[in-house]
C-alpha positions in Angstrom: -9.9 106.2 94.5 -12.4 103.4 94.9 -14.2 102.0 92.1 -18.0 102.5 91.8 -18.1 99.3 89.6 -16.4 97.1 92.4 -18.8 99.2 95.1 -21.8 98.0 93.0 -20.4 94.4 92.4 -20.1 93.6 95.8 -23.4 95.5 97.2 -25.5 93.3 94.4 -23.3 90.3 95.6 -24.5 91.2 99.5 -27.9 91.8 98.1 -28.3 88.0 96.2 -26.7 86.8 99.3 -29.2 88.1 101.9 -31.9 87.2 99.5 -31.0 83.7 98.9 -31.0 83.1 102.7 -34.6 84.3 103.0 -36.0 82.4 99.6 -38.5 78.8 100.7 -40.0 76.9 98.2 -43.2 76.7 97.7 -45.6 74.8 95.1 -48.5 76.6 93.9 -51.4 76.1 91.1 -51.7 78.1 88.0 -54.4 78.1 85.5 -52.9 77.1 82.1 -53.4 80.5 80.8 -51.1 81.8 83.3 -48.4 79.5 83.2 -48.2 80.1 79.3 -47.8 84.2 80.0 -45.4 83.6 82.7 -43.2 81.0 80.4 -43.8 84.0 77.6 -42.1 86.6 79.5 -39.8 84.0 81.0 -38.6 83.6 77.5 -38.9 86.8 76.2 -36.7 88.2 79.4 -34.2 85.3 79.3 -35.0 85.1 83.0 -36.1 82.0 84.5 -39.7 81.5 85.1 -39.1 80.6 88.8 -37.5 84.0 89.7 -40.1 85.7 87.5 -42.7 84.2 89.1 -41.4 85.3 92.7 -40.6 88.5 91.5 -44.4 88.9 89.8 -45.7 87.6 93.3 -43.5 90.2 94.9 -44.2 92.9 94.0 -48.6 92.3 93.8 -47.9 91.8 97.4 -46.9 94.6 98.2 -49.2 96.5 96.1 -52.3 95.0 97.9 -50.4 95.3 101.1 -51.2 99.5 100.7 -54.2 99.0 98.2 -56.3 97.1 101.8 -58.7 100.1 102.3 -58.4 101.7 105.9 -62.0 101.6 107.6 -62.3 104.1 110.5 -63.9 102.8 113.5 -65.5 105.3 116.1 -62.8 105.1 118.7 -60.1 108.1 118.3 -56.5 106.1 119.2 -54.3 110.0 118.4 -54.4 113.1 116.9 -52.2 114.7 114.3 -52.2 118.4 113.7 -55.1 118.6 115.6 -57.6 115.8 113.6 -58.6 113.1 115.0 -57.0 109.9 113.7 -59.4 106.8 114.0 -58.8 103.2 114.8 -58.9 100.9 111.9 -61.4 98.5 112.1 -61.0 97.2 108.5 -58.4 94.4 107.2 -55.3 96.1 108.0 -54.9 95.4 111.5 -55.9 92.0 111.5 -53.5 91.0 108.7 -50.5 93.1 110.2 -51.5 90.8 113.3 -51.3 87.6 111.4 -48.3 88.7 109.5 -46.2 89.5 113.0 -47.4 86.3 114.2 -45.9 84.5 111.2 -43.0 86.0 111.5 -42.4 85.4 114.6 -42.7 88.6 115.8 -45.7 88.3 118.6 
């Protein structure tokens, strides 16, 4: 019988790993304010404030990533269970674009 604790172990091991590989460094500005909150919860979570920081940064990015309002243009690209489905002529394509591009993707 396999242990669940050794299973876990090594998946959050693999996990680090793979995230390790894809972490840069980057400086960024922070008003004073900020940097006091984010040292506050640093301390507060014993974590430290550079992986808080990435984590905060994280996850607001992908919140805005679905919170960028779809804009329907006037040209139908498909249809799904019979409605019309329209092309997006707001934000969304243009930074999905960008994003492929600095990824290397296109």
């Amino acid at each position: 019988m396999t242990s669940n604790l050794i299973k876990n172990m090594l998946a959050d091991w693999e996990q680090k790993s793979t995230n390790a590989k894809e972490q840069v460094s980057t400086s960024i500005v922070l008003n004073k304010a900020d940097l006091i909150k984010v040292d506050a919860l640093a301390e507060s979570y014993q974590l430290p404030a550079a992986d808080l920081l990435a984590n905060l940064i994280n996850t607001a990015l992908r919140e805005v990533e679905v919170q960028i309002p779809y804009v329907a243009g006037t040209r139908v690209i498909r249809t799904e269970e019979g409605d019309p489905i329209y092309e997006d002529i707001g934000r969304t394509p243009g930074y999905l674009a960008a994003k492929a591009r600095l990824e290397g993707g296109s």
